[in-house]
N, C-alpha and C positions, 0 to 999 in steps of 0.2 A: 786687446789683452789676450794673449797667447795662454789659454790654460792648459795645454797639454806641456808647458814648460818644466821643467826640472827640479829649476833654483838650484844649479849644478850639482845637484844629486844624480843616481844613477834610474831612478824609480819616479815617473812623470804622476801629476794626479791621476788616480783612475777616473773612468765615465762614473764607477758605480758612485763613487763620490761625489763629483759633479753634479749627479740625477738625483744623490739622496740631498743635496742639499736643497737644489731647486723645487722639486716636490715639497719638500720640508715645509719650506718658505711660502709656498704656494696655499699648503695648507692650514699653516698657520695663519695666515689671514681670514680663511671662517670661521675660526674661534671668534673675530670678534663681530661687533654687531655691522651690517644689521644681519648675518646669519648665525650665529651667536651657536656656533658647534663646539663648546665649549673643550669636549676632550680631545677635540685635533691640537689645541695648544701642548698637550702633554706628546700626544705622540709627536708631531711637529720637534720640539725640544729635544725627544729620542733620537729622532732620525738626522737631525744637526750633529748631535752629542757622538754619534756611530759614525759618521762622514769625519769628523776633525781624529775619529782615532787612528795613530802613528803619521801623523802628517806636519810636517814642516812647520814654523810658525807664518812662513810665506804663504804655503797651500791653505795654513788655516784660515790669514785672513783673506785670501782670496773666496774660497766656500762659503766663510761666513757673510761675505761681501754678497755672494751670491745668494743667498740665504735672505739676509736680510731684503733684498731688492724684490724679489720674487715675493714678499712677504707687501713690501710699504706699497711697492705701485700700482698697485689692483687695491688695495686699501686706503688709499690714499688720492685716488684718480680722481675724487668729488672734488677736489681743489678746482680743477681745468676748469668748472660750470664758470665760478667767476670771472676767472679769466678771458672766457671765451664767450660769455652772454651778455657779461657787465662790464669787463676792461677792453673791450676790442679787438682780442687777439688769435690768431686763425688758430684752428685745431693744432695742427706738427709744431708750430710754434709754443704750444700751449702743453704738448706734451714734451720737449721737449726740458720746460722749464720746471713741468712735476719732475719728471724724470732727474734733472739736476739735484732739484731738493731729497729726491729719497736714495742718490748716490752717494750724498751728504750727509744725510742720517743712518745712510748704511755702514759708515766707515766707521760708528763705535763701537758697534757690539763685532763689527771684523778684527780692530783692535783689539780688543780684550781678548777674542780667539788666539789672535797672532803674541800676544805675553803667554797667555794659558801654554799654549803649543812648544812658546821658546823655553820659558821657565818651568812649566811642571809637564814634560814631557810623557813620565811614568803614568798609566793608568793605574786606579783606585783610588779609593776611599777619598785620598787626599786628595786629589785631580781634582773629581767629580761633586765632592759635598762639600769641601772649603774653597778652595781655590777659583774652580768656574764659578757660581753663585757671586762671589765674592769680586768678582772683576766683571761679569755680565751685571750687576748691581750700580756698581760704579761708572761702566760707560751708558747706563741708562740717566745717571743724576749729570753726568757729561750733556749727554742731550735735551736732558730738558733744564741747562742753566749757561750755556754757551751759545754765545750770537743770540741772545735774549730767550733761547730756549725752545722746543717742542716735544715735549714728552706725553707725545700721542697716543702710539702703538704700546704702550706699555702691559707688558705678558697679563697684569692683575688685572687690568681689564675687560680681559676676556672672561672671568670666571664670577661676573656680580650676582650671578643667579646659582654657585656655587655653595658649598658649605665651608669654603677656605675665606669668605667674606667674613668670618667670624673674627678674624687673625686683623681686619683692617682699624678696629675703634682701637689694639692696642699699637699697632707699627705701621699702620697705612697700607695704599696699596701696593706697596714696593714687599711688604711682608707678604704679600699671595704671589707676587712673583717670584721670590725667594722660594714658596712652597710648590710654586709649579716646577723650579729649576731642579730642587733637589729631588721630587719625587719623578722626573723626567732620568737625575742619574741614577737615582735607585732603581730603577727598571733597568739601564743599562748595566751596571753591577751586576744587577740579576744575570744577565744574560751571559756578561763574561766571564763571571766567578762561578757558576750556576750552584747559585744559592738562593731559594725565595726567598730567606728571610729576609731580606732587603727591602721585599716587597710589603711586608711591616709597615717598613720609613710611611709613606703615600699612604698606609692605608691612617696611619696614626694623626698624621696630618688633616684629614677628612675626620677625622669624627671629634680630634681637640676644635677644628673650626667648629662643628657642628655643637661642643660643649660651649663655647663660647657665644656663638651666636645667643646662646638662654638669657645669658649675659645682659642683666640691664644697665647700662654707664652712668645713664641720663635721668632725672627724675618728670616724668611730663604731669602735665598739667590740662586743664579744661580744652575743649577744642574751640580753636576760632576759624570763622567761617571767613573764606578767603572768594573773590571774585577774582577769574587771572581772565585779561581782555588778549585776544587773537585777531586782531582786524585783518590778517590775511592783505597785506596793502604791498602790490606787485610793484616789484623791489626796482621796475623801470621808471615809476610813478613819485619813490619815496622821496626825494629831493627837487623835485619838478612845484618850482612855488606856486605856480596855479593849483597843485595838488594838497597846498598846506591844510586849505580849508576843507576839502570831502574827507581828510583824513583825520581830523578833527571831529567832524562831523559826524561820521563811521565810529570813533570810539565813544563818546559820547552816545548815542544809542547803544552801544556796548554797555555804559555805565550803568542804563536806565532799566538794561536788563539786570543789572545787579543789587536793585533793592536789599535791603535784609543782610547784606552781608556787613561783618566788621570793618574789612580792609578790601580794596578794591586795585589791584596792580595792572599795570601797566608795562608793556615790554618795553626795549630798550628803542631808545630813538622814536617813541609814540607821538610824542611831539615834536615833528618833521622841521626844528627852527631853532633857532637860536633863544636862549631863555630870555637873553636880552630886549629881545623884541618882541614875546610872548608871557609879558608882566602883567599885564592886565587877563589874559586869560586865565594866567594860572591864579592871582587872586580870586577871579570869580570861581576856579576849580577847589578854593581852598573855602571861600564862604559856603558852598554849594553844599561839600562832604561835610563841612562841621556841622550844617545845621541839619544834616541828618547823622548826625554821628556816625560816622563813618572815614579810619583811616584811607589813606588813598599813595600811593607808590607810582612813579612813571619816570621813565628813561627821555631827558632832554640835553641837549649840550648848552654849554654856556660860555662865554667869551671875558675872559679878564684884561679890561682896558687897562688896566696899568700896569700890565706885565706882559701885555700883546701874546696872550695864550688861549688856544680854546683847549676844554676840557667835554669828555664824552661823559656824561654823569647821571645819579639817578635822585631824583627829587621826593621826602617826604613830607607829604603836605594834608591839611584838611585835619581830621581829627587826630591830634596828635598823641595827647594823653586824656587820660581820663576825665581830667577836668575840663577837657576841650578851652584850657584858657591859651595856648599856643598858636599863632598863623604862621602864613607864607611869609618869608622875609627871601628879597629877592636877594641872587648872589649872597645867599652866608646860610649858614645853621641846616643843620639837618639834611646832609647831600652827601653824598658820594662821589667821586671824581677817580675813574678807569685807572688803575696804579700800570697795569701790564697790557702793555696797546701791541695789537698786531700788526707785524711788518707789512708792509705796503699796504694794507690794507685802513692803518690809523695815525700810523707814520712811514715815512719812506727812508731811509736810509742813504748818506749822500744825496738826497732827493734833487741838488740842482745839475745830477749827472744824471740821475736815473727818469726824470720826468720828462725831459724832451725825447725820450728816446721812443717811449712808447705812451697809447692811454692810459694801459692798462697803470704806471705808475703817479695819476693822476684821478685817479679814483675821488669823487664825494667823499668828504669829511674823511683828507687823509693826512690833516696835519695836525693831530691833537700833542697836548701837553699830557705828561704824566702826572698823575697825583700821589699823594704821598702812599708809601706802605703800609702804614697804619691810621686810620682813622676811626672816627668815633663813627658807634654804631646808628644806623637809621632805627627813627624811634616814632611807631605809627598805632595809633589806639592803643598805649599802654605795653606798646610788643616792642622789644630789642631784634633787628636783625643787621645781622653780620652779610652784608654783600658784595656780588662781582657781577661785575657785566661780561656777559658772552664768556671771550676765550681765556678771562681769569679761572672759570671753573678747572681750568687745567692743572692751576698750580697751587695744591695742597698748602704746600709749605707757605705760601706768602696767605692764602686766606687763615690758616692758622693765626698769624698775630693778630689776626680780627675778631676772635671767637674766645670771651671770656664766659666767666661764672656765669653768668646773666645773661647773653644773650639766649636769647627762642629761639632764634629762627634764622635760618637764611633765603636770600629770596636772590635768584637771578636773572637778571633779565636779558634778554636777547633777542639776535635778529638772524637766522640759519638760512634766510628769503634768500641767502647770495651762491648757497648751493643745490638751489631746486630741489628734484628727488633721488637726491644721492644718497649713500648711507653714510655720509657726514654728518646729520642730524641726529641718528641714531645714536653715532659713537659719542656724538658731545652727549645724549641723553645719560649713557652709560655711566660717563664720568662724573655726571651729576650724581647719581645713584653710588658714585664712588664716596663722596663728599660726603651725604647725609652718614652713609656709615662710618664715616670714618672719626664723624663730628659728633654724630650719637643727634644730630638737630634734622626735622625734617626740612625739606627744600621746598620751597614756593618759587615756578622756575614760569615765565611769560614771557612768548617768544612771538614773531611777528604770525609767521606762518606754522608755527610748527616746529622742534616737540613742546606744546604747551601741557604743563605737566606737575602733579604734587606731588612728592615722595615723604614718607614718613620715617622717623628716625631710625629704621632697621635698613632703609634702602627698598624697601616694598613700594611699587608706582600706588598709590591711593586712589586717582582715577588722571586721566590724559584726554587731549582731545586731538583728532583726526588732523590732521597736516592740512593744510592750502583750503581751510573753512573760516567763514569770519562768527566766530561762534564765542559766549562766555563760558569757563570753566567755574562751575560752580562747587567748594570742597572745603571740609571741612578737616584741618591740620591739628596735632596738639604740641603747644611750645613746651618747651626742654628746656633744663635748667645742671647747671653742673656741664662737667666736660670730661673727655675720654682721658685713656694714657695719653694719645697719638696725641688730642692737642696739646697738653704739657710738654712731652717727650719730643715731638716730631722724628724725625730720622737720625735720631743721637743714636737710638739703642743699634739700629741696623749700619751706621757707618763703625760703630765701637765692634759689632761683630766682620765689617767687610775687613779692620784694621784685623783685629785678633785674629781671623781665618786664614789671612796672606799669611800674616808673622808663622803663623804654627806649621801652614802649606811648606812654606821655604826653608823651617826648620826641617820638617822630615824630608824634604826633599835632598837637605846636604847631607843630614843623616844616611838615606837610602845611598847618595853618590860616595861617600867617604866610605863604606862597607866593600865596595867595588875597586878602592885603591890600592 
């Protein structure tokens, strides 16, 4: 790609463009975790927003191309571990195929550059505070709901230790990125109108989160004391059936260290087998907990013979309610079944072209079935929780229909063993913390290795446990009742303002061009 090119103008991109975009991009990646520099996201958006001024819609979306890339592949580069530890595949290979996917997810927010630049050419007010927001918005919901989606990198996640998290129980996290966007062009207004009042916008932003945040959504209730199991079970071992049984074995003294607690969970895939052939175990796991009164949560897959499907799923079992008059019943009641399965990773795509070509498309447990979008909630010691396994925590919008008047609580479970110590465990951590807020519910989150972790319904971590330990998290949560705007509303109010801000942008824009006529 030729960037000193023209796009038959007389006036090539400049460097200084070029550099501000790539730094931009560069910086905006330790905004998020695990270096979590929170205000590079803001300048980062300045230094973008000052690169695209008087440039092409061509130049735009090439910078912004730039931009983004320099942002996703250094943040994004924990993907390779799997690839290269667990699927077989030589490094340059393995970089070349991250590299594909954040070239891929670079082309939305370059798009939205390249309208912004065609259509609202003119800087101010309207440019900057309706029109980009407003299309930067929109290829973000592009990306995380196209080719099944990943809306990762998303600007509002950079800022959960923010006071614009305030903004998230009523619009999600797509409203903190909206607040990062506009208070990024009020800095630049500032600069080229030179006017601080502008600098107002951001400031006003910052303390309405901050009023909000006081904001209670949710009514909670007693604390119940949670046991969350980390067997730390090395991710070469977790499918190897001689390994079915220490790892059994391993959590189970896990459990023993969990006397006293009400609910006892289990991350995802704790039981390394098919449920089908682990019927007798889990009965005995269900008379065990009931007669110590004690719910009990665990991640197993299960196999539907008459529909030739497995399903990735999480089992509630043991003390189910109060009256403990409810058991295990195999295959039915009280389970969850993975709705949003990751690519290659739980399905493959074309799989009878894509598996012979490589391991890595051949991965353990990569043929699962999906389950429905909505199911009924898991129901353990008297508790409603609303769940996702692993990389459902991504997407707001779909756990939303699972989160009524009544549920408590949510509980996730997961397995992050597939990208060692990268800062992909963090960033999924983050997003969890996205969720509690956004839901007003705190999260009960058990994960193999690590981040094993309880958040309380502000998004505050309540206590965590240390990465690649086989250790019990001992915590005590309190369930929530009631729910936020965000779960009613979801992203109606913000797609009703992405509509209203184009209409009005393109209104004064022909106004501004018809004065010129």
């Amino acid at each position: 790609m030729n960037w000193n090119d023209s796009d038959g103008f007389s006036r090539p991109v400049s460097q200084r463009a070029l550099w501000g975009a790539l730094l931009s991009g560069l910086l905006c990646g330790f905004a998020f975790a695990p270096f979590k520099l929170w205000p590079l996201a803001f300048v980062a958006m300045l230094g973008l927003l000052a690169s695209l001024h008087q440039q092409t819609g061509k130049r735009a979306f090439r910078l912004t191309w730039l931009f983004a890339m320099a942002m996703n592949l250094p943040s994004l580069w924990w993907i390779h571990v799997s690839m290269t530890q667990f699927g077989g595949i030589s490094l340059p290979v393995a970089f070349i195929l991250v590299a594909v996917l954040c070239a891929y997810l670079s082309l939305y927010p370059a798009l939205a550059a390249a309208i912004l630049n065609r259509f609202f050419p003119r800087s101010g007010a309207t440019r900057l505070l309706l029109a980009f927001p407003a299309l930067w918005l929109i290829s973000d919901w592009a990306m995380g709901h196209v080719l099944t989606g990943f809306p990762w990198m998303w600007l509002g996640y950079s800022q959960t230790d923010t006071w614009l998290t305030g903004f998230a129980p009523l619009f999600g996290v797509q409203s903190i990125t909206l607040a990062v966007l506009w208070s990024a062009a009020a800095c630049l207004l500032c600069w080229q109108q030179r006017q601080i009042l502008w600098l107002l916008l951001p400031a006003l932003l910052f303390f309405t989160g901050y009023g909000l945040q006081q904001k209670v959504w949710t009514t909670s209730g007693d604390p119940v004391k949670f046991a969350l199991a980390q067997g730390n079970i090395p991710q070469s071992s977790k499918w190897d059936p001689n390994f079915i049984k220490p790892t059994l074995v391993r959590y189970i003294a896990l459990t023993r260290e969990s006397k006293g607690a009400d609910i006892i969970i289990w991350p995802e895939s704790a039981v390394p087998a098919l449920e089908n052939d682990m019927r007798e175990f889990m009965t005995n796991m269900d008379d065990a907990m009931r007669s110590q009164k004690t719910g009990f949560i665990t991640g197993i897959q299960y196999y539907d013979q008459s529909l030739d499907r497995y399903y990735n799923g999480v089992v509630a079992t043991g003390l189910i309610d109060k009256a403990g008059t409810r058991s295990y019943q195999y295959g039915q009641g009280n389970r969850w079944y993975k709705h949003h399965l990751l690519p290659i990773g739980e399905f493959v795509p074309f799989g009878d072209l894509l598996r012979p070509i490589a391991p890595f498309f051949d991965l353990p447990m990569s043929s699962f079935s999906r389950g429905d979008l909505q199911q009924e909630n898991l129901l353990s010691a008297g508790y409603k929780f609303a769940t996702s396994i692993c990389y459902e925590m991504e997407y707001s919008d779909e756990l939303r229909h699972n989160i009524h008047d009544d549920t408590q609580f949510i509980v996730n479970v997961s397995n992050d063993s597939w990208f060692g110590t990268s800062g992909g465990p963090w960033q999924h951590m983050e997003i969890a913390r996205m969720r509690a807020m956004e839901f007003g519910k705190a999260v009960l989150r058990a994960t193999n290795s690590g981040v094993t972790l309880a958040i309380d319904q502000k998004g505050k971590i309540i206590d965590m446990l240390p990465q690649f330990q086989q250790k019990v998290l001992r915590v005590e949560a309190r369930p929530t009742t009631g729910v936020t705007p965000y779960t009613r509303w979801g992203s109606l109010p913000l797609i009703a303002f992405c509509i209203a801000a184009l209409l009005i942008a393109l209104i004064q824009q022909n106004r501004r061009r018809s004065r010129y006529l």
